[in-house]
C-alpha positions in Angstrom: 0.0 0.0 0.0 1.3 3.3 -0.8 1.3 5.1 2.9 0.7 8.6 3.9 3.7 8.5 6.8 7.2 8.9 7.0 7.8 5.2 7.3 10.4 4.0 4.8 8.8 2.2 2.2 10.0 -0.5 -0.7 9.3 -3.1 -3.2 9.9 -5.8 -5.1 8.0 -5.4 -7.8 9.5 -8.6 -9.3 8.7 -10.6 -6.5 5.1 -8.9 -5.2 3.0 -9.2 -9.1 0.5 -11.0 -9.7 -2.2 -11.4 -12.7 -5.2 -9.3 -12.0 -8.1 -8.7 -14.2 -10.1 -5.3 -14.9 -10.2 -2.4 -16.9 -7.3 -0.9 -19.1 -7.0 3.2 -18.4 -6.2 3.3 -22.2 -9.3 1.8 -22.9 -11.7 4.3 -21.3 -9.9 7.7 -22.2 -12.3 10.3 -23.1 -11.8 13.4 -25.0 -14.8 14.9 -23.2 -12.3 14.2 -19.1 -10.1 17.2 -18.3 -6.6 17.4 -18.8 -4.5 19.3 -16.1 -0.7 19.9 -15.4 2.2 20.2 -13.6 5.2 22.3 -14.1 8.5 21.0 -12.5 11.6 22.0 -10.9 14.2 20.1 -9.7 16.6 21.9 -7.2 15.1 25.2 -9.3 15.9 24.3 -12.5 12.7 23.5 -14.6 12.1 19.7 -15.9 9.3 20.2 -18.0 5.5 19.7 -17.8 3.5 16.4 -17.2 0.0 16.4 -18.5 -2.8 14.3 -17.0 -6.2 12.9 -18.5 -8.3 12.6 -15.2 -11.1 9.6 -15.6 -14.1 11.7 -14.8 -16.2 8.9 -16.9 -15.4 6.4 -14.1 -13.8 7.8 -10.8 -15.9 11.6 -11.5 -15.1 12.2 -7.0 -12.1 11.4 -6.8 -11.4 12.9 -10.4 -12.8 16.3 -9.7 -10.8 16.3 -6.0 -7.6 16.5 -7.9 -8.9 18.9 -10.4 -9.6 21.2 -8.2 -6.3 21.2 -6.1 -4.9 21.7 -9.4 -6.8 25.1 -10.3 -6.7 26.2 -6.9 -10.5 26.3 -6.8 -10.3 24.6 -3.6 -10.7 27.5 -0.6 -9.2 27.2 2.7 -9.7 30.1 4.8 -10.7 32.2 1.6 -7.6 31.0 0.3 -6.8 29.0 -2.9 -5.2 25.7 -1.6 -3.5 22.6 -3.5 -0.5 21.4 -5.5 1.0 25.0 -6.2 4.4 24.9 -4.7 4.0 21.2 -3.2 7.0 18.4 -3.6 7.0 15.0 -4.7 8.7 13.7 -1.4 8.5 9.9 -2.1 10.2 8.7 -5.4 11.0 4.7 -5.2 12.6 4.0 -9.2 11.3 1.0 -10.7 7.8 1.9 -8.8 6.5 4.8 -8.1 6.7 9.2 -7.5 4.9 10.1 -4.6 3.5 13.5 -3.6 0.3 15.8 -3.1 0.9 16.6 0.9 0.8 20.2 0.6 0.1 20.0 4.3 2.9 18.8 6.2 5.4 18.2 3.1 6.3 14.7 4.2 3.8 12.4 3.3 1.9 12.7 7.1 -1.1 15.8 6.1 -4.2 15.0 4.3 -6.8 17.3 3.2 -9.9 16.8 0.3 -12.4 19.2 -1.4 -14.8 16.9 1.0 -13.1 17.2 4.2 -10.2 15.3 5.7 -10.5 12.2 3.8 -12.7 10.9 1.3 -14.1 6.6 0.4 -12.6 4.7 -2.1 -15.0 4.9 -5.7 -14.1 2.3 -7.4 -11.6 0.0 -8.1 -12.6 -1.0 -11.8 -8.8 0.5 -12.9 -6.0 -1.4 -12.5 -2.6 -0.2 -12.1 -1.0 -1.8 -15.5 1.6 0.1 -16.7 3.5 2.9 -16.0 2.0 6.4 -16.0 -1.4 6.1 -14.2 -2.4 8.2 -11.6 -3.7 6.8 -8.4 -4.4 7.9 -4.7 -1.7 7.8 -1.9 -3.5 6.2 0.9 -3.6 4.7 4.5 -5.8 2.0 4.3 -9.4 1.9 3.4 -11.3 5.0 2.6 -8.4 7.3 3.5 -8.0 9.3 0.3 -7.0 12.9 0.9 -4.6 15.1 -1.0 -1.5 12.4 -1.7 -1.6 10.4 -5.3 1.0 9.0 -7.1 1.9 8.1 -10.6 3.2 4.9 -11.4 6.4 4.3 -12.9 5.8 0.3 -13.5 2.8 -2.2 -13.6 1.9 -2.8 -9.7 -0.7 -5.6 -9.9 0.2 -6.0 -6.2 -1.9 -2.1 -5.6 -5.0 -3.5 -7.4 -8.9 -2.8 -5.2 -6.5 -1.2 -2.7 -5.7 2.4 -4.5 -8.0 4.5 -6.6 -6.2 4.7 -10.2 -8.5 7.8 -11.3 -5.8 9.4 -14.4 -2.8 8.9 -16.7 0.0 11.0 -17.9 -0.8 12.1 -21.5 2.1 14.0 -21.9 5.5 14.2 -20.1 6.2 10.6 -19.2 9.2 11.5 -19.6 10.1 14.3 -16.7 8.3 11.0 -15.1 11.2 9.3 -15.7 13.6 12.0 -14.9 11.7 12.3 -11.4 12.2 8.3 -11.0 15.6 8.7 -11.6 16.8 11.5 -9.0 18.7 10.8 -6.1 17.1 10.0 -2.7 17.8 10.1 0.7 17.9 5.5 1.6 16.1 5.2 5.0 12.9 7.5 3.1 13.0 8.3 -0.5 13.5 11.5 -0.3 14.8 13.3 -3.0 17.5 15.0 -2.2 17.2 17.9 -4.3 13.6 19.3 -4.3 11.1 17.9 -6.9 8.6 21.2 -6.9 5.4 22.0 -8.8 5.7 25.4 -9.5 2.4 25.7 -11.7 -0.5 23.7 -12.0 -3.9 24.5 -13.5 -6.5 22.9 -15.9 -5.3 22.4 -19.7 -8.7 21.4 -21.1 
């Protein structure tokens, strides 16, 4: 399970697959789902931008969560609040890129456009391949703020996380993310993997 704590977390992807059945993200992309983005820095210097297809068709709560901590729609305390100037402050290569805590930094805050946390919709996605986007949780109907994108099928995540998107552009700074150097007892980077600028594309 992809955790919301500090605990230091890895996998053997290798070892942990399994077959799975269910529903390919390719197969039920939709040019009427929004498309949002992230800008990246690493250490200050820009990476690039990753685009994202959110799967409003199938997972339209937890979808629309994200979109809106993208846009800074979200209000707290009259104030826009999400992913503007948050880290990714859990990258595991040959897995995963964690991040979203915009509330502690460290993978412990959590915070929805419904309150704290928010259930589980649906587990009709599978995470297949790399690229999808799927909700950082601590257990069963714990979804908040954290997500992560997947850099490697992880059949082993399947009815426990909410895949809700896929990258449709930027796999690579994806990659570049994967590939940064982290700190061993957390995966932490240890240079700063910022969004700058996030918003709505279409």
């Amino acid at each position: 399970r992809i955790k919301m704590d500090k605990e230091y977390f890895f996998v053997c992807c290798f070892v942990m697959s399994s077959s799975s059945t269910g529903t390919s993200a390719v197969s039920i992309a939709s040019s009427n789902n929004p498309v949002v983005f992230f800008d990246i820095t690493l250490g200050g210097q820009p990476m690039g931008r990753i685009k994202m297809e959110l799967f409003t068709n199938v997972c339209p709560k937890t979808a629309e969560n994200f979109r809106q901590l993208c846009t800074g729609e979200f209000l707290k305390g009259g104030k826009p609040t999400g992913y503007k100037g948050c880290s990714f402050h859990r990258v595991v290569s040959g897995f995963m890129i964690q991040g979203g805590d915009f509330i502690s930094g460290d993978g412990t805050g959590t915070i929805s456009i419904y309150g704290d946390m928010f259930e589980d919709e649906s587990f009709k996605l599978k995470h297949d391949r790399a690229g999808l986007l799927s909700m950082a949780n601590s257990g069963p109907n714990t979804n908040g703020c954290q997500f992560f994108i997947t850099c490697a099928p992880c059949d082993f995540l399947n009815d426990k996380h909410v895949v809700f998107g896929q990258v449709v552009e930027g796999l690579k700074i994806v990659r570049m993310i994967e590939r940064v150097s982290v700190y061993s007892n957390n995966n932490k980077p240890k240079l700063p993997v910022m969004i700058v600028e996030c918003g709505q594309w279409s």
